[in-house]
C-alpha positions as CSV (number, residue, x, y, z in Angstrom):
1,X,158.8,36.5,270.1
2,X,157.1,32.9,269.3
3,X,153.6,32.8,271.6
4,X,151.1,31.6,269.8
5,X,150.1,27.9,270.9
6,X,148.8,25.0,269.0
7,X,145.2,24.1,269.5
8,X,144.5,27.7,270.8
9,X,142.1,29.8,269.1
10,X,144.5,32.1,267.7
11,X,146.5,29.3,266.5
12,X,143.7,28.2,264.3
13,X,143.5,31.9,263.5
14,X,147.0,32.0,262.2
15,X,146.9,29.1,260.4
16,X,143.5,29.8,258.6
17,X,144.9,32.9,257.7
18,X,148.5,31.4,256.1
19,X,146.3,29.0,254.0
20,X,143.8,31.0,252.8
21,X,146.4,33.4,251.4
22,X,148.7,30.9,250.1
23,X,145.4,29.2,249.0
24,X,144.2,32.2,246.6
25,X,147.8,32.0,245.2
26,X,147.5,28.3,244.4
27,X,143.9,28.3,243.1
28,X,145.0,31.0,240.5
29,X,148.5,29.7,239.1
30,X,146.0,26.4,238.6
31,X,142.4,27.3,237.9
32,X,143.4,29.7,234.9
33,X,144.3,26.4,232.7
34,X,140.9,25.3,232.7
35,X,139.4,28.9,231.9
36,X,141.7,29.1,228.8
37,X,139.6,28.0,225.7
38,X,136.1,29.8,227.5
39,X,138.6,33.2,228.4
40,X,139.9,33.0,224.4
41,X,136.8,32.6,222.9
42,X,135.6,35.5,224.7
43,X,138.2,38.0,224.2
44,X,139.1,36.3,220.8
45,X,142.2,36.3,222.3
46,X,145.2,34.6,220.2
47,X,147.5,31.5,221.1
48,X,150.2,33.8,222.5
49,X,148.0,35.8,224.6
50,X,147.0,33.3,226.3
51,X,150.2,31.9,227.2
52,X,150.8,36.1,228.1
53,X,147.3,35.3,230.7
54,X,149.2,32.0,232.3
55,X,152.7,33.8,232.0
56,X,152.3,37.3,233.4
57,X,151.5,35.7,236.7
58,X,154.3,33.5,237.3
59,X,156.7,35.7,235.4
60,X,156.0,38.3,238.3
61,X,156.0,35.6,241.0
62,X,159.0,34.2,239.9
63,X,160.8,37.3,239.7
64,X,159.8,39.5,242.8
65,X,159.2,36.3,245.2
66,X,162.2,36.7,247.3
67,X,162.0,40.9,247.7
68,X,158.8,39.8,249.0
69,X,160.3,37.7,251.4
70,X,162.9,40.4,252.0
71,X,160.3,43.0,252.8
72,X,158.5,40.9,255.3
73,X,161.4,40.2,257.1
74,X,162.0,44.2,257.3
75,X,158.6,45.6,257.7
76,X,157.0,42.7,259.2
77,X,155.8,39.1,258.2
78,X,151.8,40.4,258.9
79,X,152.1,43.5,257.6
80,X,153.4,42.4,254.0
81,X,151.5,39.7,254.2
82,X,148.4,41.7,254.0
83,X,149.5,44.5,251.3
84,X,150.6,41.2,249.2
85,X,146.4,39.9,250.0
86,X,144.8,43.4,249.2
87,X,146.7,44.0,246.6
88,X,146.2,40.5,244.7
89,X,142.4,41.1,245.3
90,X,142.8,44.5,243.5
91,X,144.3,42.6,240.9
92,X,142.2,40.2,240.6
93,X,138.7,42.5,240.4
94,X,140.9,44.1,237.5
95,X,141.3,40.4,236.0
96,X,137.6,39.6,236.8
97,X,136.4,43.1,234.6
98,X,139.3,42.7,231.8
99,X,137.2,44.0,228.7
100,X,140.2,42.9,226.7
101,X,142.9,40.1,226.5
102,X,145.8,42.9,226.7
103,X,143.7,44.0,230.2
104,X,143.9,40.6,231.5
105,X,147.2,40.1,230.8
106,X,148.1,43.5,231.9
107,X,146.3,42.3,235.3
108,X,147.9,38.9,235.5
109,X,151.2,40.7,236.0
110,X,149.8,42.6,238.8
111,X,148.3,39.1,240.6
112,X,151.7,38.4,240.7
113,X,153.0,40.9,241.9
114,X,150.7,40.5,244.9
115,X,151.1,36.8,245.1
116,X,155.0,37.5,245.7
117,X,154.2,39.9,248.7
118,X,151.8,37.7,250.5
119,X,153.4,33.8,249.3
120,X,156.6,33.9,251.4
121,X,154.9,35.7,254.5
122,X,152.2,32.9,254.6
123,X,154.5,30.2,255.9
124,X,156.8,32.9,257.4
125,X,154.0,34.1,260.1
126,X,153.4,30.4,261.3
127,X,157.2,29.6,261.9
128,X,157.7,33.4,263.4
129,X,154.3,33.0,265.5
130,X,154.6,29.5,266.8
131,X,156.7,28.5,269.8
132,X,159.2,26.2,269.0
133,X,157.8,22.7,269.9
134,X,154.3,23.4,268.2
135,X,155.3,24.9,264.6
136,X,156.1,21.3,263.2
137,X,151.9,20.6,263.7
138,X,151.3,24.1,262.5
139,X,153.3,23.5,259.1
140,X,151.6,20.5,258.8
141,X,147.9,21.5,259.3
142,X,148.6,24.6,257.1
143,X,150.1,22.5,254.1
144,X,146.9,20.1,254.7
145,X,144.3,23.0,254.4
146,X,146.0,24.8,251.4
147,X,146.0,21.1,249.8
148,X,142.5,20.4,250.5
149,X,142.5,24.4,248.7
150,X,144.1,23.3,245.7
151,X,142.0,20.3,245.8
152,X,138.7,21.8,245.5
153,X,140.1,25.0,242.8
154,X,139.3,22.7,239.8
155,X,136.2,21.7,241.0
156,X,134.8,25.5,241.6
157,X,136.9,26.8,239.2
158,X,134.9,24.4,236.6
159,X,131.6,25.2,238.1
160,X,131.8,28.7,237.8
161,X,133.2,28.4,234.0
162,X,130.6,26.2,233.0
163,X,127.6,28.0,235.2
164,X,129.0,31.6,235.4
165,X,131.7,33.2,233.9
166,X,135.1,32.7,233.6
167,X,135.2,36.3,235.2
168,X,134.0,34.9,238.7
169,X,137.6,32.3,239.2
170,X,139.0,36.0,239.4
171,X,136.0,37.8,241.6
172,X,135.7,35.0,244.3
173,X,139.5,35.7,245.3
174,X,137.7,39.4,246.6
175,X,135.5,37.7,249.5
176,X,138.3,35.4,250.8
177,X,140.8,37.9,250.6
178,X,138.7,40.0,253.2
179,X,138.4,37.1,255.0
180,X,142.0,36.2,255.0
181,X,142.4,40.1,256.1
182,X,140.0,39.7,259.0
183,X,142.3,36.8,260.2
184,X,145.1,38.0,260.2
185,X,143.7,40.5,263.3
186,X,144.9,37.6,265.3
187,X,148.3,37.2,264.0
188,X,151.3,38.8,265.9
189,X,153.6,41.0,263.9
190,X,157.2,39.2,263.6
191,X,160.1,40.3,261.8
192,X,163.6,39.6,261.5
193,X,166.0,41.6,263.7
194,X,168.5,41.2,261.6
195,X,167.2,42.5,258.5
196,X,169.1,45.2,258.1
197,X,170.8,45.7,254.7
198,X,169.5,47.1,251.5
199,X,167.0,45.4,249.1
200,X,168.4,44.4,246.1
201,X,165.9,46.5,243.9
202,X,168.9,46.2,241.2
203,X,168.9,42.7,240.9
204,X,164.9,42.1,241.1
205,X,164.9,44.9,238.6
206,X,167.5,42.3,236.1
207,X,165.7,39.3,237.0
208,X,162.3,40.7,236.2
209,X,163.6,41.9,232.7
210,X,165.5,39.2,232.0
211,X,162.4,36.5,232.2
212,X,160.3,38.7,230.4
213,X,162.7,39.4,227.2
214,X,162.9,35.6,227.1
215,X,159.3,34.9,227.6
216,X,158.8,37.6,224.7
217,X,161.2,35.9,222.3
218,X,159.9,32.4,223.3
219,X,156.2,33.4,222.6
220,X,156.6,36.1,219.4
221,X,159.6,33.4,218.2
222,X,158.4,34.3,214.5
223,X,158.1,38.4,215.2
224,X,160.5,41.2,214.4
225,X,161.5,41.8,217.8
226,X,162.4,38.1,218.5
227,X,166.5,38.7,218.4
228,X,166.0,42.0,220.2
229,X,163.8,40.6,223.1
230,X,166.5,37.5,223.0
231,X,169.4,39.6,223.6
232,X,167.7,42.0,225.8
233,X,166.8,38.6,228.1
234,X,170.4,37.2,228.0
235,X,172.2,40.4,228.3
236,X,169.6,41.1,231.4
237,X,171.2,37.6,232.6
238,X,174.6,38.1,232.5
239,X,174.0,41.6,234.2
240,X,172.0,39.9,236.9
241,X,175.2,37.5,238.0
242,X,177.2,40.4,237.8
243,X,175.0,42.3,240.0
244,X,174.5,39.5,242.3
245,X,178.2,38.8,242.6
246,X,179.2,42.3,243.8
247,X,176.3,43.3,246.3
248,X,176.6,43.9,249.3
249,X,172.9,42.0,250.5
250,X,172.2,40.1,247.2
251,X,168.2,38.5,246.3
252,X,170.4,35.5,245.4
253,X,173.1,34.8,247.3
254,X,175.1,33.3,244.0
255,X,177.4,31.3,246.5
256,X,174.9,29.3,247.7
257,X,175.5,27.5,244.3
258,X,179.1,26.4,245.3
259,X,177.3,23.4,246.6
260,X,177.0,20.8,243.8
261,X,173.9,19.5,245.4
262,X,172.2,22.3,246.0
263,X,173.1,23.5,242.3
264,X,171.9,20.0,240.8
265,X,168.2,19.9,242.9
266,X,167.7,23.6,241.5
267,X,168.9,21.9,238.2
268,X,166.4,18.9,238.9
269,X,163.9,21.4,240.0
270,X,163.2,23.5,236.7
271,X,163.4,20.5,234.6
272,X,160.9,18.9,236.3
273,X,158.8,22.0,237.0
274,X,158.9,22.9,233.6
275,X,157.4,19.3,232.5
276,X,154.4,19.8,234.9
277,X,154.0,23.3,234.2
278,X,153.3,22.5,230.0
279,X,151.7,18.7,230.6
280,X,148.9,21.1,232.8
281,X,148.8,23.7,230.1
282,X,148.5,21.2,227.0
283,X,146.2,18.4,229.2
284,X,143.3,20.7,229.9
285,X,143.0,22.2,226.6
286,X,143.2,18.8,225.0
287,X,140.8,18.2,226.9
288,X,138.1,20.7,226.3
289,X,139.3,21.8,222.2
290,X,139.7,17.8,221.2
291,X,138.0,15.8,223.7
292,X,135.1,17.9,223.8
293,X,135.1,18.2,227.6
294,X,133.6,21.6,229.3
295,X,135.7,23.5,231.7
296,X,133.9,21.5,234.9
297,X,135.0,18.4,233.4
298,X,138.3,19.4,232.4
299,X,139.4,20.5,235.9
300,X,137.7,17.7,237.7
301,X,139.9,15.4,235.4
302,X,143.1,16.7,237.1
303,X,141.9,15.7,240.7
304,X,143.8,12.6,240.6
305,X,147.7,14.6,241.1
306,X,146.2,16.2,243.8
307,X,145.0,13.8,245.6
308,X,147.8,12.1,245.1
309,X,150.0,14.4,247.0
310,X,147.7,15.1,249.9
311,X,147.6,10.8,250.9
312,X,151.1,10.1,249.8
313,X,153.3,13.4,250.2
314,X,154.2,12.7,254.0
315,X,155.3,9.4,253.2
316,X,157.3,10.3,250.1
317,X,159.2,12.6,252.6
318,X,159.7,9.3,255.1
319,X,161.3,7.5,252.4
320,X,163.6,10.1,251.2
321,X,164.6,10.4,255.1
322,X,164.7,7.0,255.8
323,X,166.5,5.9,252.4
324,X,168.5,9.1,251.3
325,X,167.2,11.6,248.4
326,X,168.8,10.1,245.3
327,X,166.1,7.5,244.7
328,X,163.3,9.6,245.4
329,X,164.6,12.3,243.4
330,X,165.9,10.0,240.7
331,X,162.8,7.6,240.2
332,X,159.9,10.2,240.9
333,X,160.5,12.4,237.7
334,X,160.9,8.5,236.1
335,X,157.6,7.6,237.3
336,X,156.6,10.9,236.6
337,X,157.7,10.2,232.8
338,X,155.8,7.0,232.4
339,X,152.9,8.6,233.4
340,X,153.0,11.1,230.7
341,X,153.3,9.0,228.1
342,X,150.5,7.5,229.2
343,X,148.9,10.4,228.5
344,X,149.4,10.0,224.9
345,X,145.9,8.4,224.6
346,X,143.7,11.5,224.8
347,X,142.3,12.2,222.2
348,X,138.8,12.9,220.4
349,X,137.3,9.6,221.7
350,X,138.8,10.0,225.1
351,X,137.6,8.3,228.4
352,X,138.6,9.3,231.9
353,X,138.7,6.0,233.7
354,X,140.9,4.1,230.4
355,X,143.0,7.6,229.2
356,X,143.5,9.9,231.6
357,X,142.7,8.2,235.3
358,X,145.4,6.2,234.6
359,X,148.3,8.7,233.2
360,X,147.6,11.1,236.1
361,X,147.9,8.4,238.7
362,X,151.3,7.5,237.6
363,X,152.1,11.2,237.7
364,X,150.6,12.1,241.4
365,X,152.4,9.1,242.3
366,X,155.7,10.0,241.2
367,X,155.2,13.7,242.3
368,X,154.8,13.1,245.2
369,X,157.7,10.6,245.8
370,X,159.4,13.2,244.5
371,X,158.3,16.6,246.2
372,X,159.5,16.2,249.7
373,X,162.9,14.7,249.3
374,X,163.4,17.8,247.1
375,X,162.7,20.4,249.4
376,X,165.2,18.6,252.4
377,X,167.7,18.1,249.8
378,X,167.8,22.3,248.9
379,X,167.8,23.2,252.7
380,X,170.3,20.4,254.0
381,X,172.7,21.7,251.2
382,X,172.3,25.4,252.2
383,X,173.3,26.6,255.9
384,X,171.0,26.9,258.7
385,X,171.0,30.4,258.5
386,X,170.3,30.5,254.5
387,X,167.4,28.1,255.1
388,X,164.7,30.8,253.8
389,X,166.7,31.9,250.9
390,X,167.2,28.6,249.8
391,X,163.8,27.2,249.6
392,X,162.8,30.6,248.4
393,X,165.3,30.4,245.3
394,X,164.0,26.7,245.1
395,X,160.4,27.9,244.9
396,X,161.6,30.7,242.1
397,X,163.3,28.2,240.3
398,X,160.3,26.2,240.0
399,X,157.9,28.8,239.1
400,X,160.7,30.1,236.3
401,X,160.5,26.6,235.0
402,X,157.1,26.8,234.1
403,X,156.9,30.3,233.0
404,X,159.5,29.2,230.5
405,X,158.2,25.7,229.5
406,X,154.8,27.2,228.6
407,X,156.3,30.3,227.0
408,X,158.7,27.6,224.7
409,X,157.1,24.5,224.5
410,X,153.9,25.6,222.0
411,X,156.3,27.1,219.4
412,X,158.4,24.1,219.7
413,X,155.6,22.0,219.0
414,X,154.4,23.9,216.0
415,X,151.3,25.5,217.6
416,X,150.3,29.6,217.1
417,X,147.3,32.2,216.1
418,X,143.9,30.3,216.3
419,X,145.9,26.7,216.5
420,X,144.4,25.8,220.0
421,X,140.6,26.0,219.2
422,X,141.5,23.4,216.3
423,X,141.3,20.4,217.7
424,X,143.5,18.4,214.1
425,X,146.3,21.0,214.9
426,X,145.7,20.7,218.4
427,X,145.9,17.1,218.7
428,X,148.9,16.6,216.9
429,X,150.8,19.1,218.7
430,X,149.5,18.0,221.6
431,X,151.5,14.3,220.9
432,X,154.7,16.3,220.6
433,X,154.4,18.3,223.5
434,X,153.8,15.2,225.9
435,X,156.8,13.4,224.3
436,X,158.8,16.8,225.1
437,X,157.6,16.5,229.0
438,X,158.5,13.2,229.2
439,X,162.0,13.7,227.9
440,X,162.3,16.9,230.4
441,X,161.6,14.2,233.4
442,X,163.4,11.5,232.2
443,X,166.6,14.3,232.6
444,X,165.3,15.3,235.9
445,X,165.9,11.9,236.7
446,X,169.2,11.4,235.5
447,X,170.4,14.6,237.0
448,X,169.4,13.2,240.4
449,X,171.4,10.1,240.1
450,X,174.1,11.2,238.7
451,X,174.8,14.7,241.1
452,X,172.2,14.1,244.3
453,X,174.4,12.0,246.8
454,X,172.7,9.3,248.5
455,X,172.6,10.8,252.2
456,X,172.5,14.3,253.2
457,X,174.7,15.6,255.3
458,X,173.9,15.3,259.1
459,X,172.3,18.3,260.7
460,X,175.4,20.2,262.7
């Protein structure tokens, strides 16, 4: 039962709690971009492992996220909650003492693997713990902190690159996830009384091995096993919708896709996500391998996207209510695009304020016209009931995107071995890549207009 008041002290508990956990979740699916040339030069790790460091996380994430949320709701939002924290932390001392790039990658997996325990059950405690007329301030405050989180992960995560070790972005998730642990003492347990069915261990089973046969024949595209990992991935696809189809409690309910809209913003959704996902990637190594920047520099240089969405996010979401979702959703990833090719200055002789202050401004601007008009369209086009599904398939959706865009888009763009530490080979590919992203929003766009209807449907 819903007790806990706003402005109480175990209100602020909870909600320090929720954002520190999603926090450590955010600071690591972002920090490890900037680490990549100093964690590659140190393991002498190749191209493609380090696309295996950034893609072992998210391809876990992606995959387990909703048994995670599944297992909350069953056991109890707390109690998940806090395997999913102590177990990242394990994780992440493993990541922090990798002697090798297999290690880290190895480890990577395992972060995600506690990211998808504790990420659902972070916003899941405040709306089980809160009464009613309070949770709307408690979702707000807890997206606020974990922004201000995500925020400041550059900026440490550069400091301790450039005046540690790349080891310590990994070994400072240890003291906050004890913190985080101590919180939660003041959390009530809350579950859902009608979770009652079976997991679908089957179908997170497909998924997982689906994603990572693609990932595989996306990243070793010129190895032997390329067409078996490829047809290991899409027969693992196919087997998935089959699976989904016939269970009894499915991760996915597949009919929630009957909705055109709700279809076309999970359509929207990777396209877009899979844009930001590479830009990221490709921007911060440009960065540091052509533009000579260090890792401090490089992360700082984001800042602008992020602030961005913590001043203008709130009102991106009035407009979308006040105006509809299509031209959110339709001139976001548009803005989004112009920004990127903005982006196409960087180069050896860059400069923040002329070549990447503007590019990223244009982006965080239409991000985050863009960001909250999506999430309302996915739950308005899913019952009230489904409303957790949904926006967890929305936030697996977005996640996959990325995990695919940054397993694709390097070989696509002619890039492998050694190629990133080059910064001639580098730079060129670099060009290509951005043109890429900018193609993938421009769809996103289109998509919107074309299949997001002007108003959602009024709430019954």
């Amino acid at each position: 039962m819903s007790t806990v008041r706003w402005g109480t002290s175990q209100g602020r508990a909870v909600i320090a709690a929720a954002a520190l956990g999603s926090g450590l979740t955010l600071l690591d699916g972002t920090v490890v971009n900037v680490a990549l040339p100093t964690i590659g030069a140190d393991l002498d790790a190749s191209l493609s492992q380090l696309q295996w460091v950034v893609n072992g996380y998210f391809l876990s994430l992606a995959s387990l996220i909703l048994l995670g949320g599944s297992l909350g709701d069953r056991y109890g939002r707390r109690r998940v909650f806090v395997v999913g924290t102590l177990w990242f932390a394990a994780a992440s001392l493993l990541c922090g003492l990798a002697p090798t790039a297999e290690v880290l990658i190895a480890a990577r997996v395992l972060q995600g693997i506690g990211g998808a325990l504790l990420t659902p059950g972070s916003l899941a405690m405040i709306q089980g713990a809160f009464v009613t007329e309070d949770r709307g301030r408690a979702i707000g405050a807890w997206s606020g902190v974990s922004g201000i989180a995500t925020a400041v992960g550059p900026l440490v995560g550069g400091l301790l690159i450039d005046h540690a070790s790349w080891r310590w972005i990994f070994l400072i998730n240890l003291p906050l996830a004890v913190l985080t642990v101590v919180l939660t003492r003041w959390v009530p347990e809350t579950r859902d009384p009608r979770a009652l069915g079976r997991f679908d261990v089957s179908g997170a089973s497909l998924a997982t091995l689906s994603l990572a046969a693609v990932t595989f024949a996306l990243i070793e595209w010129e190895g032997g096993l390329m067409p078996l990992a490829a047809a290991t991935g899409l027969a693992g696809a196919v087997a998935f919708v089959v699976r989904e189809r016939r269970a009894r409690e499915p991760m996915v309910p597949l009919g929630l896709f009957d909705d055109r809209t709700f279809s076309a913003a999970n359509a929207m959704t990777l396209v877009v996500y899979a844009a930001l996902g590479a830009l990221m990637f490709f921007l911060v190594i440009e960065l540091q391998t052509v533009g000579g920047y260090g890792a401090l520099e490089a992360g700082v240089a984001t800042l602008p996207v992020t602030v961005c969405m913590l001043l203008l996010a709130s009102r991106g979401g009035a407009l979308g209510q006040r105006i509809g979702p299509r031209v959110p959703m339709t001139v976001g990833p548009l803005v989004m695009a112009a920004g990127t090719l903005l982006l196409l200055a960087v180069g050896p002789d860059v400069n923040w304020w002329r070549d990447v202050l503007p590019g990223l401004t244009v982006f965080g601007l239409g991000l985050a016209l863009m960001v909250a008009p999506l999430t309302a369209t996915v739950l308005a086009a899913a019952p009230d009931d489904r409303a957790g599904i949904a926006s967890g398939i929305n936030n697996a959706v977005a996640r996959a995107g990325s995990l695919l865009a940054v397993a694709a888009l390097p070989v696509a763009v002619g890039l492998s071995g050694e190629d990133y530490r080059d910064p001639t080979a580098f730079q060129s590919s670099y060009t290509s890549a951005m043109l890429a992203c900018a193609g993938l929003l421009a769809l996103g766009g289109v998509l919107s207009w074309v299949l997001i209807p002007q108003r959602l449907p009024e709430p019954a």
